[in-house]
N, C-alpha and C positions, 0 to 999 in steps of 0.2 A: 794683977789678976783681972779686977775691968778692962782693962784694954785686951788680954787675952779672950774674954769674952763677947765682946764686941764688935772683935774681929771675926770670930766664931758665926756670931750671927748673920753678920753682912755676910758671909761665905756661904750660910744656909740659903739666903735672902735673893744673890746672883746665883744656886745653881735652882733657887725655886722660879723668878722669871726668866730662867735661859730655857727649862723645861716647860714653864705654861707658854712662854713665844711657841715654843716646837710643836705642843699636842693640838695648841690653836688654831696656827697657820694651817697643821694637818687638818683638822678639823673641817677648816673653811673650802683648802681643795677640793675635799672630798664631797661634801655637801653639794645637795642640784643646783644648780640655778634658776633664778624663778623669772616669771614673765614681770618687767616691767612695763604695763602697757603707756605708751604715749597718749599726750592728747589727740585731739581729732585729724587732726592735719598732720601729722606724719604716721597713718596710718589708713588701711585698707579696709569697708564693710561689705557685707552683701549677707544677704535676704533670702532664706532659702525655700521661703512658703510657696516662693514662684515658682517659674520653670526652672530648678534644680542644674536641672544637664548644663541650661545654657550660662547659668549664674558660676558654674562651673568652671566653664571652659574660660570665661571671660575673668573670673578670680586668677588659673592658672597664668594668662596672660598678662595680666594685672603686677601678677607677683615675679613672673620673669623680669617684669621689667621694672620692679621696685629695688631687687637684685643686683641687675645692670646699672640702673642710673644710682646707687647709693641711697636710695632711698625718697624718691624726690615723688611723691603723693598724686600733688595735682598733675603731672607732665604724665604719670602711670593710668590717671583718670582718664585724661582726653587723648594722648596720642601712647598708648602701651606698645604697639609692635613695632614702636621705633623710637626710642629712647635717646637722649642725652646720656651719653658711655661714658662712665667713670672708673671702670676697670676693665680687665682684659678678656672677663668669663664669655663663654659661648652661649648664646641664648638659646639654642638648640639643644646641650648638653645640662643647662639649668633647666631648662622644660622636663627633661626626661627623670631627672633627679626629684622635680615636686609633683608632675601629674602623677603619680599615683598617689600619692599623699592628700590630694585634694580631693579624686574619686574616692578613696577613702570616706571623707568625710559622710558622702549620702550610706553607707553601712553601717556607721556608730551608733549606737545608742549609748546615751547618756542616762544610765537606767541606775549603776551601781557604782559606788566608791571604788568598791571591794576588788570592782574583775573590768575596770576601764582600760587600767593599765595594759593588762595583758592583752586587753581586746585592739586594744592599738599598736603592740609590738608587732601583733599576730598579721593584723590589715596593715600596718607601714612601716616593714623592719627599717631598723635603724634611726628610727625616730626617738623621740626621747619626750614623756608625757609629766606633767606636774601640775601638782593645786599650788604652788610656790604662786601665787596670782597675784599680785598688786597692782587694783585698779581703784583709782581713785571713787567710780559708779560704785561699786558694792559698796552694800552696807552690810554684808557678811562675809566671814571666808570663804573663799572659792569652792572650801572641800563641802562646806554645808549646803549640800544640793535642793534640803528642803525648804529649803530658807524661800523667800518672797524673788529673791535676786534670780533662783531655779541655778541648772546645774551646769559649771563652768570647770574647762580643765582646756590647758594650752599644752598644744605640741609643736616640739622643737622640731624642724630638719633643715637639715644645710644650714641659710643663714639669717632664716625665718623664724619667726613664731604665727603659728596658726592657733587663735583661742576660741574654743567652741564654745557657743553657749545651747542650752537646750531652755523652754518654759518649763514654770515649778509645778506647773499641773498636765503639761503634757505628757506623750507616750516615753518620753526620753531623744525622741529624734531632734537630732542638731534642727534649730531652725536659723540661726544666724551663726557667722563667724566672722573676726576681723584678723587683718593680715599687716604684720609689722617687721622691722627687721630686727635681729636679735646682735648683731654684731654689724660694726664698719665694713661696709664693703670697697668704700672707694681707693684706688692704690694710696693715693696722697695718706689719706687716713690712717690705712696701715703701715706706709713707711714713714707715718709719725711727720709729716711735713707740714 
């Protein structure tokens, strides 16, 4: 009679982790994914108190070619329109894929939790926005914009992350953003070699 029940249970026992593996794993696919920001050196800043436009153009540049070369920082610093190539993408074809994404950015306000999201589907479809933020600087979540840290949300495109930040006593206008890659770009990488 013990062994019939103990068999019993180890059977409750394998179909209850064969179920929590399943609802979990679903769980985790479905869940966003968040910004893991790097430290300083394998990633991209700028300043948008200056000239805007041209902090602009030179980020767009900036980030074509952090894209092309796998992500290589300083080489995107000093020499961006000509890159060390690590995969086979068009740099004309990545340009046209983030410039809008970038011009974007001088539109945003960083005003509300509530309607960021939308306000950024609306100015850079097929983007994809999240407080998922982990950055080592904060001493608050991303999502608490009133916090000291001011207000922070990163947006995904292509193979980037772009992470806005806005001041916690400003109008809401982005004044800085940093630019990171979000995914391996370089073939070897992807073909796992």
């Amino acid at each position: 009679m013990a062994r019939h029940i103990l068999k019993t249970q180890m059977m409750i026992c394998a179909v209850a982790v064969v179920i929590l593996s399943c609802c979990s794993s679903k769980a985790v696919k479905e869940s966003p994914p968040g910004a893991f920001v790097p430290e300083a050196a394998r990633r991209l800043t700028y300043d948008l108190t200056r000239d805007s436009v041209a902090v602009i153009d030179k980020a767009v540049r900036e980030a074509v070619c952090l894209v092309i070369s796998g992500g290589d920082v300083a080489e995107c610093r000093e020499n961006p329109d000509n890159p060390l190539r690590c995969n086979s993408r068009v740099k004309e074809r990545v340009a046209e894929v983030l410039r809008p994404a970038f011009k974007a950015i001088l539109k945003l306000k960083l005003q509300s939790v509530s309607t960021i999201n939308a306000s950024i589907s609306q100015k850079i479809p097929g983007a994809f926005s999240t407080y998922e933020v982990y950055d080592a600087r904060r001493t608050f979540r991303a999502r608490d914009w009133k916090s000291s840290d001011g207000a922070c949300v990163a947006i995904n495109i292509d193979v980037i992350w772009i992470l806005l930040h806005a001041a916690p006593d400003g109008d809401g206008s982005v004044d800085r953003f940093e630019v990171f890659l979000a995914n391996p770009t370089c073939d070897d990488m992807l073909l796992g070699s």
